[in-house]
C-alpha positions in Angstrom: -64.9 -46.1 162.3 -64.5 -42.6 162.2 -63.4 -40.9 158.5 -59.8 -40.1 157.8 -58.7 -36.0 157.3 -56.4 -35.5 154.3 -53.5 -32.6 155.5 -50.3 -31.2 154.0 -47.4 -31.8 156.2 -45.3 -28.4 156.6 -42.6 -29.7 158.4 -41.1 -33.2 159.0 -42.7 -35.7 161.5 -41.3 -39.0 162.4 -43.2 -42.3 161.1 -45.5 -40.0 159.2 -43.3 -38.1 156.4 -41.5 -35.5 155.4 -42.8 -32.0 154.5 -45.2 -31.3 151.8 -46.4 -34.7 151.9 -50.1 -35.3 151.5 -51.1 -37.5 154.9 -54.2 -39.1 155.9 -54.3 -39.1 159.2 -57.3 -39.8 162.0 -59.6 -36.6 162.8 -58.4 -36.6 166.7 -54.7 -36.8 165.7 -54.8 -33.7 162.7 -57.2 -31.5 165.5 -55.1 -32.1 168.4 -51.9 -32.5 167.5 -50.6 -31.7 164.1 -52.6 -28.8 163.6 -52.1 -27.1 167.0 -48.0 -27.7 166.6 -48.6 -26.3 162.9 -46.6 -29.7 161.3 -49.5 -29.5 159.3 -52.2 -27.6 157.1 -55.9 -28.8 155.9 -55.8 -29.4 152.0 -56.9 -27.0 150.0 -56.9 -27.0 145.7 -54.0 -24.5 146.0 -52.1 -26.0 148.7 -52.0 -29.1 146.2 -50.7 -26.9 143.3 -47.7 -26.0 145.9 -47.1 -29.3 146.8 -47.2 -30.9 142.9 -44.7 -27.5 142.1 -42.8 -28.7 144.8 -42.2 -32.3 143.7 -41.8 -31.1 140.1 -39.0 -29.3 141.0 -37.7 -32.2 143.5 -37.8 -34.2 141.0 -35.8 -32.2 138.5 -33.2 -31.3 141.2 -32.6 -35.0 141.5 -32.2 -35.6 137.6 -29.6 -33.2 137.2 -28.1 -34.6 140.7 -28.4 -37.5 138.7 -26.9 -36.3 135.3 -23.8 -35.1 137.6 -23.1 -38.5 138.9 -23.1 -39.4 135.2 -20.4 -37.2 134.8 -18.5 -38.0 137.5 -18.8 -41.6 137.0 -17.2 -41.3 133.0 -14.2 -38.7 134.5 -13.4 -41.9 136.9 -13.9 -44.3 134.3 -11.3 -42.4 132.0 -8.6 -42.9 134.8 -7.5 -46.6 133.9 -6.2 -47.3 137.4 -5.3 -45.1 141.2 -1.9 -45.6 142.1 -2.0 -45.6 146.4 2.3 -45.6 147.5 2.6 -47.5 151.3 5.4 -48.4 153.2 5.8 -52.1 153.0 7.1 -54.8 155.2 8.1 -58.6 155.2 5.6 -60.6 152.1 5.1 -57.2 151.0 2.5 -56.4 153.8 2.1 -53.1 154.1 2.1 -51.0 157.0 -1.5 -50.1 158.5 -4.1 -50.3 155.9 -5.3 -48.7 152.5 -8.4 -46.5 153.7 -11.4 -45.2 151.8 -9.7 -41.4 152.8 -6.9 -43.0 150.8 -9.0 -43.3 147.6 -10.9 -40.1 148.2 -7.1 -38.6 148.3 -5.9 -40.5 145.0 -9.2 -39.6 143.1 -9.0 -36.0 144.4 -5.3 -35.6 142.8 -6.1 -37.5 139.6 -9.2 -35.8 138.9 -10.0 -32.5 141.0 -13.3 -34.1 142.0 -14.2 -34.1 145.8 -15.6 -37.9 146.6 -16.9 -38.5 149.7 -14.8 -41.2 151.6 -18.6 -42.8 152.5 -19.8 -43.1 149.2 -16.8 -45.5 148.7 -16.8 -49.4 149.5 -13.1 -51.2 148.9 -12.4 -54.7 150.0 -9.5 -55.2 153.5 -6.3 -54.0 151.7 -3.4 -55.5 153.6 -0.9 -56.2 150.6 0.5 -55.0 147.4 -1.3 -55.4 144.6 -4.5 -54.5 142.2 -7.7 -54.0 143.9 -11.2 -52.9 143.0 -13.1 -50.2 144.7 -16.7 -49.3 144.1 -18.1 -45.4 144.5 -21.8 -44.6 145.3 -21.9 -41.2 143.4 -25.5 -41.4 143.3 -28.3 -44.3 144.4 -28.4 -45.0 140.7 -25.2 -44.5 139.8 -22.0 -46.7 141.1 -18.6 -46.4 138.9 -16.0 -49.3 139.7 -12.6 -48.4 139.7 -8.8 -49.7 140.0 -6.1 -49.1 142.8 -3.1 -50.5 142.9 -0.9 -50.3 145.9 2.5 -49.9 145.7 6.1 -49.7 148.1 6.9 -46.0 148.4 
């Protein structure tokens, strides 16, 4: 079996990685293809000095990514519970549904921090009451917090 070539991706290639990673790959594929499309480089001792400064400083972009959602995630836990009016029907039903554009809404006014309506996971709201929603801020860091909908 032939030997493997060791190359330094420089941009993004499906089912192989992303760029800057460090590939081995077969001799036929790096010659004819990645090389020729320049998706990648041979490795040389200061291409891998690049690509370690690179994921030094990937890696402390996504601590302080991280140290935000910290923050975030203590702001929400200060605000006790989100109050969410609706217009209410017969067995205090409301109208239509409590969305996550709802929370994102409630959370904007009560704490002047944009949330992204993805990040957030709350169970079918069809009723008055106290519910629990849970926010991704992070894929470490979830905060859990209280909504209560009320008749407006």
């Amino acid at each position: 079996m032939a030997k493997r070539v060791q190359l330094v991706l420089t941009k993004d290639v499906s089912k192989l990685g992303k760029s800057g990673d460090l590939v081995d790959v077969a001799p036929g594929y790096a010659r004819n293809y990645l090389i020729p499309q320049s998706l990648a480089t041979h490795v040389t001792p200061g291409i891998l000095r690049q690509v370690e400064r690179r994921r030094e400083l990937e890696r402390q972009r996504q601590l302080e990514l991280k140290q935000q959602a910290q923050e975030q995630k203590a702001a929400l836990e200060k605000v006790a519970k989100l109050t969410i009016a609706k217009q209410v029907g017969e067995n205090e039903a409301i109208f239509g549904t409590v969305t996550t554009q709802d929370v994102a809404d409630a959370i904007q006014a009560a704490t002047s921090q944009e949330i992204d309506k993805r990040g957030i996971t709350i169970p079918d709201i069809n009723h008055l009451g106290t519910y629990k929603a849970e926010i991704k801020l992070h894929s470490e860091v979830t905060a859990q917090i209280d909504i209560e909908v009320v008749a407006s």
